[in-house]
C-alpha positions as CSV (number, residue, x, y, z in Angstrom):
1,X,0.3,3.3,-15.9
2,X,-2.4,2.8,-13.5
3,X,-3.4,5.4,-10.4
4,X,-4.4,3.2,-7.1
5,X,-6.5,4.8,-4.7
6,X,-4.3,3.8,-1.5
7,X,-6.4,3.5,1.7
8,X,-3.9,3.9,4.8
9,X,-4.4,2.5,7.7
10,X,-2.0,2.0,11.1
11,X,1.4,3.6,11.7
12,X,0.7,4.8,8.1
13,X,-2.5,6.7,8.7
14,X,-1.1,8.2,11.3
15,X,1.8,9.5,8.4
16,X,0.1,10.8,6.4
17,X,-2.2,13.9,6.0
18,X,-5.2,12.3,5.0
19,X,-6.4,8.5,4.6
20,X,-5.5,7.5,1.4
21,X,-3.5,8.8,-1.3
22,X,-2.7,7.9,-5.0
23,X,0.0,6.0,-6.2
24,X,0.9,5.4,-9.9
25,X,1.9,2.1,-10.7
26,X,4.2,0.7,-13.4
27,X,2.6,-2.9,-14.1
28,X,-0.6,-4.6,-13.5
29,X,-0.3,-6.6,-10.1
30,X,0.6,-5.9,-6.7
31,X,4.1,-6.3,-6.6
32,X,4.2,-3.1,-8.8
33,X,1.6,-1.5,-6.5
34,X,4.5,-2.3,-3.6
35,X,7.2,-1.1,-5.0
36,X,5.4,2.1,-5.9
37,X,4.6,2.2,-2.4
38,X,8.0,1.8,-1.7
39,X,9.1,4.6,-3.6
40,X,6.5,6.8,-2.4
41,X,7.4,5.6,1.2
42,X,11.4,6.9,0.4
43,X,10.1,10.5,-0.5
44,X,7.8,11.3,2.1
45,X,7.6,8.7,4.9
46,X,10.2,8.0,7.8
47,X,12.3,5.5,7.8
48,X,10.9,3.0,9.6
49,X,7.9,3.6,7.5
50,X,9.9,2.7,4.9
51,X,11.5,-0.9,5.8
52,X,7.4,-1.7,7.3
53,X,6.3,-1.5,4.0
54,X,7.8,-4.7,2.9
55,X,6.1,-6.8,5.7
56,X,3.0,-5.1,5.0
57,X,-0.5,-6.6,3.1
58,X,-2.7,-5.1,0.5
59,X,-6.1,-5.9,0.1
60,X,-9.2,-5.0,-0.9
61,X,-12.9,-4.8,0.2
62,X,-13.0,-8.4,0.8
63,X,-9.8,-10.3,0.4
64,X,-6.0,-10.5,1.0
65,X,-3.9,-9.6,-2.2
66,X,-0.7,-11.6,-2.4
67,X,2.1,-9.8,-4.8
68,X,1.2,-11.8,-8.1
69,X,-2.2,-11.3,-7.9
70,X,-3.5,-8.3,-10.4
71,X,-4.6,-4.7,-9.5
72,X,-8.6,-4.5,-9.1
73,X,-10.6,-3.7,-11.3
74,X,-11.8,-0.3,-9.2
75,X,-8.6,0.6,-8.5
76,X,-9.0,0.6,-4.8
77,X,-6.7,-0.9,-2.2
78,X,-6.0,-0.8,1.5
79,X,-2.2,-1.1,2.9
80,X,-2.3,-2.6,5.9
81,X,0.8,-3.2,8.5
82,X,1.6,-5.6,10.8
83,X,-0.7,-6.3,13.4
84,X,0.3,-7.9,17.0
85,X,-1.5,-9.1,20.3
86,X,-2.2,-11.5,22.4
């Protein structure tokens, strides 16, 4: 098991009591870290927190994570939701 630092940003910043929280994943990539997410989301999130989760990215300090790629090294990621405009 690994413990993400999970920085929030968005509708889910504004969630949460503070900007990041810790998630323990099951697994070594980012598909773990989202369902993790996921079932942190059912506990203590709204619902529509919940279903946003899934359209959601991850990253960290300098790139994208797609779901197969593997937790960093400093154990540091950012959630970030879907973003619109014009």
């Amino acid at each position: 098991m690994t413990v993400i630092e999970l920085q929030l940003f968005g509708a889910f910043r504004d969630a949460a009591p503070s900007p990041c929280i810790n998630v323990v994943v099951d697994g070594g990539d980012i598909a773990a870290l989202r369902a993790a997410v996921q079932s942190h989301a059912q506990a203590h999130w709204p619902p529509g927190l919940r279903a946003l989760v899934a359209r959601s990215a991850f990253a960290n300090e300098s790139t994208l994570l797609r779901d197969a790629d593997l937790l960093p090294d400093d154990a540091r990621v950012a959630l970030l939701p879907p973003v619109s405009g014009g």
